[in-house]
mmCIF file of the C-alpha atoms, coordinates in Angstrom:
data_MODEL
# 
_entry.id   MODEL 
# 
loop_
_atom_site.group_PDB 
_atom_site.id 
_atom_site.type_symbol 
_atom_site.label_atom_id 
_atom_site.label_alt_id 
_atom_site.label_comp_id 
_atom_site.label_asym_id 
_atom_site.label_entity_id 
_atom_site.label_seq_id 
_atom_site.pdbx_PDB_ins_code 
_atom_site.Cartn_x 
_atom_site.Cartn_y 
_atom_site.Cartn_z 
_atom_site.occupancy 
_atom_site.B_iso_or_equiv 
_atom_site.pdbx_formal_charge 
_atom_site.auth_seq_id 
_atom_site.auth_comp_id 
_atom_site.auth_asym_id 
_atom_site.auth_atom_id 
_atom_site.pdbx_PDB_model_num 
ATOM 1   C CA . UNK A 1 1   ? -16.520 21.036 -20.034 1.00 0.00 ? 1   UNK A CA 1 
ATOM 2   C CA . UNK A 1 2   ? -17.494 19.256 -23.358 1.00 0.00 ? 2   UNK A CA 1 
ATOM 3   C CA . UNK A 1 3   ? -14.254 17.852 -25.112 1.00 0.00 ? 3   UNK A CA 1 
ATOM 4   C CA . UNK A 1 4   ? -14.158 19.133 -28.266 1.00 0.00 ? 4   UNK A CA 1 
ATOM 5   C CA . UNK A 1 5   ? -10.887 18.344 -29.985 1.00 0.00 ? 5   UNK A CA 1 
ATOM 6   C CA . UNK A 1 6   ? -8.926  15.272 -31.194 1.00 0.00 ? 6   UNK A CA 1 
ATOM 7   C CA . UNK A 1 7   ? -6.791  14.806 -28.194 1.00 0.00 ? 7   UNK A CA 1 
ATOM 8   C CA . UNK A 1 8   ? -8.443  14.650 -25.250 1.00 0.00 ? 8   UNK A CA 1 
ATOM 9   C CA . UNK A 1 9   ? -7.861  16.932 -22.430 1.00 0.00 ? 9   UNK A CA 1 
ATOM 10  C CA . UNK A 1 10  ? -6.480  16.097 -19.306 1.00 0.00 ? 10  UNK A CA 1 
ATOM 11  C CA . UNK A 1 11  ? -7.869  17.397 -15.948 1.00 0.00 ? 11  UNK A CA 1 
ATOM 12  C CA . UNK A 1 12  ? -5.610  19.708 -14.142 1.00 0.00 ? 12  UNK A CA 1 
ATOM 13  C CA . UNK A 1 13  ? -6.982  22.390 -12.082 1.00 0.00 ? 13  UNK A CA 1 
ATOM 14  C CA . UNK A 1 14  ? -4.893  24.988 -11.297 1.00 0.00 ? 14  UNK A CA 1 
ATOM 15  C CA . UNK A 1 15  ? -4.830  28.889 -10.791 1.00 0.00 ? 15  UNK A CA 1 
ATOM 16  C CA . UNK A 1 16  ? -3.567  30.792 -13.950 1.00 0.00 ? 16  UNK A CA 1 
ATOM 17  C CA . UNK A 1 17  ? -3.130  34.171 -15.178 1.00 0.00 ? 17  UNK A CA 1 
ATOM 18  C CA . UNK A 1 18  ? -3.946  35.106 -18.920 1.00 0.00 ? 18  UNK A CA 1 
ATOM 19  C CA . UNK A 1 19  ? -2.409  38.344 -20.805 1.00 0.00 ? 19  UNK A CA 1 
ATOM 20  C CA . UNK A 1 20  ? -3.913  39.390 -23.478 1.00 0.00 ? 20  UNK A CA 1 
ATOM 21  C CA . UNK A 1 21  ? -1.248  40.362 -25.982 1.00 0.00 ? 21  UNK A CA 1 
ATOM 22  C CA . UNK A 1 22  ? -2.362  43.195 -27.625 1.00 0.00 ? 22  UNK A CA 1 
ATOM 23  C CA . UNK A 1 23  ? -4.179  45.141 -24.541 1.00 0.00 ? 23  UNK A CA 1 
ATOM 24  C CA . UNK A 1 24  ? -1.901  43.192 -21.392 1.00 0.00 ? 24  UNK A CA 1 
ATOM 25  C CA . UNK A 1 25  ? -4.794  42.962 -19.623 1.00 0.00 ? 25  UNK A CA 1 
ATOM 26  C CA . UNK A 1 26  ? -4.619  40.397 -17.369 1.00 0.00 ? 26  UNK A CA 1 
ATOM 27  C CA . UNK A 1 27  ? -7.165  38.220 -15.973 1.00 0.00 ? 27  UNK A CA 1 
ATOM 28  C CA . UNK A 1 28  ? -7.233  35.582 -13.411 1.00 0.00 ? 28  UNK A CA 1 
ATOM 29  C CA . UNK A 1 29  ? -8.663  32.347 -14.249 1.00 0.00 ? 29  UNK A CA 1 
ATOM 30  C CA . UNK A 1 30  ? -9.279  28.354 -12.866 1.00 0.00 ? 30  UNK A CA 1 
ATOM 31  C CA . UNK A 1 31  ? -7.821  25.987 -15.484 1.00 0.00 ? 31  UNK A CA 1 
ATOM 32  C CA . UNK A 1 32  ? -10.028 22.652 -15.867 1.00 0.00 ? 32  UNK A CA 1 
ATOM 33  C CA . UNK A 1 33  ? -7.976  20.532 -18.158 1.00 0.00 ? 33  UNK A CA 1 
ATOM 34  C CA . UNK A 1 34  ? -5.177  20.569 -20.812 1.00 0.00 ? 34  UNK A CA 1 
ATOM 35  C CA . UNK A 1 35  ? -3.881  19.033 -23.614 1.00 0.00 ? 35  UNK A CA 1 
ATOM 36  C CA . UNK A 1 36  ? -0.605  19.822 -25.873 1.00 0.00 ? 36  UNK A CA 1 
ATOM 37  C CA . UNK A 1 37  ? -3.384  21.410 -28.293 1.00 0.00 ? 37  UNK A CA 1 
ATOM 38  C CA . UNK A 1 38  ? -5.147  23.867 -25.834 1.00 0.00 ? 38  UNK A CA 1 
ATOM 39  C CA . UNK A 1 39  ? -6.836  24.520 -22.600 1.00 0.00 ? 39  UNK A CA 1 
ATOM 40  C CA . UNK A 1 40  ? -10.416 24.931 -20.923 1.00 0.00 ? 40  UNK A CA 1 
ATOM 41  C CA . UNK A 1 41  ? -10.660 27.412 -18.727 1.00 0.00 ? 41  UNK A CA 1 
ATOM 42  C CA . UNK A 1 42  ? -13.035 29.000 -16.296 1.00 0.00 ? 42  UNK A CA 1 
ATOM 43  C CA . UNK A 1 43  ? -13.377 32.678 -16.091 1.00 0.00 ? 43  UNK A CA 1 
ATOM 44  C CA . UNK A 1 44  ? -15.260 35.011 -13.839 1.00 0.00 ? 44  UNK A CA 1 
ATOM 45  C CA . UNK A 1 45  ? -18.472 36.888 -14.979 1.00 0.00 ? 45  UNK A CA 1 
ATOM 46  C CA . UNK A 1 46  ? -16.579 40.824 -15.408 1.00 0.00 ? 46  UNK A CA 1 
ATOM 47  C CA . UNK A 1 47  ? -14.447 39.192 -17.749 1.00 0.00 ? 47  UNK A CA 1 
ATOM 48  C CA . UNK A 1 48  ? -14.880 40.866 -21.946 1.00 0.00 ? 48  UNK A CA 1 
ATOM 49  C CA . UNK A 1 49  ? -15.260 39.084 -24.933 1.00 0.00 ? 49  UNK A CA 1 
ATOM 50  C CA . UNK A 1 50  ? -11.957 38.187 -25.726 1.00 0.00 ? 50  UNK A CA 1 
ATOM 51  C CA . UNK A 1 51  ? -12.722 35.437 -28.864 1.00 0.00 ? 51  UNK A CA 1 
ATOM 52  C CA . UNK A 1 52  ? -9.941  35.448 -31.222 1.00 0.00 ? 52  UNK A CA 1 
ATOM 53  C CA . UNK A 1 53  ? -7.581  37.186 -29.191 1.00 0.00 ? 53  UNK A CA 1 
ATOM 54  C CA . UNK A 1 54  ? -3.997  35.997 -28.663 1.00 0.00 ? 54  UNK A CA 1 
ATOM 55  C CA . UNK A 1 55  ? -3.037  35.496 -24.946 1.00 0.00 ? 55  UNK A CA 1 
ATOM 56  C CA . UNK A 1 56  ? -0.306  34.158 -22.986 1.00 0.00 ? 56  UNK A CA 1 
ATOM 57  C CA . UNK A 1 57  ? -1.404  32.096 -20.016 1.00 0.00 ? 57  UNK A CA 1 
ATOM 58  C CA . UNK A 1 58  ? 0.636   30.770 -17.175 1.00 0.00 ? 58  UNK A CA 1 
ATOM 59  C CA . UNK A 1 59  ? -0.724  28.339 -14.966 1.00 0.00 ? 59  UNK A CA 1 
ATOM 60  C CA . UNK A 1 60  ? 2.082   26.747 -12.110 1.00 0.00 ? 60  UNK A CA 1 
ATOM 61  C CA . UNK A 1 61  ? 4.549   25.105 -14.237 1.00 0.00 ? 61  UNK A CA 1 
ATOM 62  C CA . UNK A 1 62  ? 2.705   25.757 -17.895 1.00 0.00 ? 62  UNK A CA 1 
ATOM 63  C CA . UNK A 1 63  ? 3.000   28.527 -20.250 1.00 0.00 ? 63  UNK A CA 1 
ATOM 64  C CA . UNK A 1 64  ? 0.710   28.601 -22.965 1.00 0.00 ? 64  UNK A CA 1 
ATOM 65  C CA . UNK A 1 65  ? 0.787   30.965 -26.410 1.00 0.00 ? 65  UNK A CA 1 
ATOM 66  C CA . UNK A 1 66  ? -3.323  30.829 -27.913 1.00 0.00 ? 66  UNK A CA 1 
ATOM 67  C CA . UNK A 1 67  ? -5.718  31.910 -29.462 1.00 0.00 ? 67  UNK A CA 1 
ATOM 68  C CA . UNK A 1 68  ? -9.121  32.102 -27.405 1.00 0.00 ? 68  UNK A CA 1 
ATOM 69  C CA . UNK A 1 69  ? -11.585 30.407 -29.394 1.00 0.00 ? 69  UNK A CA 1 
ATOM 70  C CA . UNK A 1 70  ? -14.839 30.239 -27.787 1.00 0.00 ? 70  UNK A CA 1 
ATOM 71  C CA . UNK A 1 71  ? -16.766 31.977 -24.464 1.00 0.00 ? 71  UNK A CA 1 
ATOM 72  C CA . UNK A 1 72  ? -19.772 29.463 -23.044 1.00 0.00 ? 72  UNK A CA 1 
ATOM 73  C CA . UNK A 1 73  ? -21.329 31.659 -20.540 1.00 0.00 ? 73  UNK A CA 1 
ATOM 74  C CA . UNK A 1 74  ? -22.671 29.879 -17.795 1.00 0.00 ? 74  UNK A CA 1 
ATOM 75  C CA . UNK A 1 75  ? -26.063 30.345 -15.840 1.00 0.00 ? 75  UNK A CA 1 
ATOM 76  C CA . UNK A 1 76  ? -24.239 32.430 -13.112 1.00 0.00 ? 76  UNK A CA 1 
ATOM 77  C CA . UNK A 1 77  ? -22.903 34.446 -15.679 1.00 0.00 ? 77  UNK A CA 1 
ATOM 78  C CA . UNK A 1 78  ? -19.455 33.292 -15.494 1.00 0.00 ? 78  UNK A CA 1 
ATOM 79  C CA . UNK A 1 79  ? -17.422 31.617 -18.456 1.00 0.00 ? 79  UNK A CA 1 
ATOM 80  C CA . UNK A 1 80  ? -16.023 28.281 -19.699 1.00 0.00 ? 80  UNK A CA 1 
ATOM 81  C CA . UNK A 1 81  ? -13.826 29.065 -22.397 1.00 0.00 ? 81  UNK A CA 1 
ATOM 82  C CA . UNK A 1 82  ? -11.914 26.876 -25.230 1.00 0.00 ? 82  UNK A CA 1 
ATOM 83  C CA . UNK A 1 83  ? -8.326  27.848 -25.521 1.00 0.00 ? 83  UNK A CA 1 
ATOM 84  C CA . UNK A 1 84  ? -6.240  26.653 -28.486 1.00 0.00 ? 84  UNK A CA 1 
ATOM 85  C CA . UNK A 1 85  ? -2.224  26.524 -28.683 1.00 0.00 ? 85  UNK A CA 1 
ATOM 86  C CA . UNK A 1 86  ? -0.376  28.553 -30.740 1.00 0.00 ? 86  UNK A CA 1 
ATOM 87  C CA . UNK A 1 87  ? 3.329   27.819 -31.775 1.00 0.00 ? 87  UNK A CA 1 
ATOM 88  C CA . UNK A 1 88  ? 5.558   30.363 -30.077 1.00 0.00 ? 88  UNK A CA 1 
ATOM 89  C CA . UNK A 1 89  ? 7.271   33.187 -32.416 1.00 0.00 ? 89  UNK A CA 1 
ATOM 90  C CA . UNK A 1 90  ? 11.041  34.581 -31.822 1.00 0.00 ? 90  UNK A CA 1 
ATOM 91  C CA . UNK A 1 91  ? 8.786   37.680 -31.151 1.00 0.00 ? 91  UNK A CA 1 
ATOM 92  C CA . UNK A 1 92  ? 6.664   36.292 -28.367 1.00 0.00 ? 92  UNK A CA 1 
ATOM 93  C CA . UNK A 1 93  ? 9.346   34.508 -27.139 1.00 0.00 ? 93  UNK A CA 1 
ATOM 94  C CA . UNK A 1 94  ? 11.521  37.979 -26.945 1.00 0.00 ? 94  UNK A CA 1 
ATOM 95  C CA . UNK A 1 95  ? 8.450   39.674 -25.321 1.00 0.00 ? 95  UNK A CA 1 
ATOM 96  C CA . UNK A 1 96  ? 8.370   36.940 -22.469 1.00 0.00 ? 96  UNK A CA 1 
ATOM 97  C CA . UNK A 1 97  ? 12.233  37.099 -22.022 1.00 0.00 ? 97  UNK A CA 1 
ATOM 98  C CA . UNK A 1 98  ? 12.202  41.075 -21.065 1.00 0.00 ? 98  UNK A CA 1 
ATOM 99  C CA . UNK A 1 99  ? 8.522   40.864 -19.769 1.00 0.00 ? 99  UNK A CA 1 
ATOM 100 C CA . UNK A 1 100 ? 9.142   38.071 -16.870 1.00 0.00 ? 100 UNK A CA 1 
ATOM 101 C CA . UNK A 1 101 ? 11.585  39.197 -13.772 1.00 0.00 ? 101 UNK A CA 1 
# 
């Protein structure tokens, strides 16, 4: 995955989930790297257009409020795709406090 940001990513591969705030579909992805800015992630062919959509991702000891930003598809169809942090509201916050149990 190209970096495209200021702060370069890290690698750290590990399994997530994403929610997508507004639908709470959820979708299971491969993380490839991370930074206190975003994520790159790795999602599987099925998965819809979800640019511009807020999400909630959790990845092992990680959880992540973003925006998705951008969907590369790949030649097997599948996705890299550009994550970018978002700075947690009291409402998000609230929604992850009577959502997780």
């Amino acid at each position: 995955m190209e970096e495209r940001r200021s702060i370069n990513r890290i690698n750290y591969q590990a399994k997530a989930v994403v929610v997508v705030c507004d639908t709470q579909e959820k979708y299971y992805v491969q993380v490839a790297n991370v930074s206190p800015l975003g994520m790159g992630v790795h999602m599987d062919a099925d998965t819809p257009d979800i640019v511009k959509k807020d999400i909630i991702i959790v990845a092992q000891t990680l959880i992540m409020y973003a925006k998705v930003c951008r969907m590369s598809k790949l030649a097997d169809g599948s996705f890299d795709v550009g994550i970018h942090a978002q700075e947690f509201s009291p409402e998000i916050l609230q929604y992850l406090f009577d959502h997780i149990g």
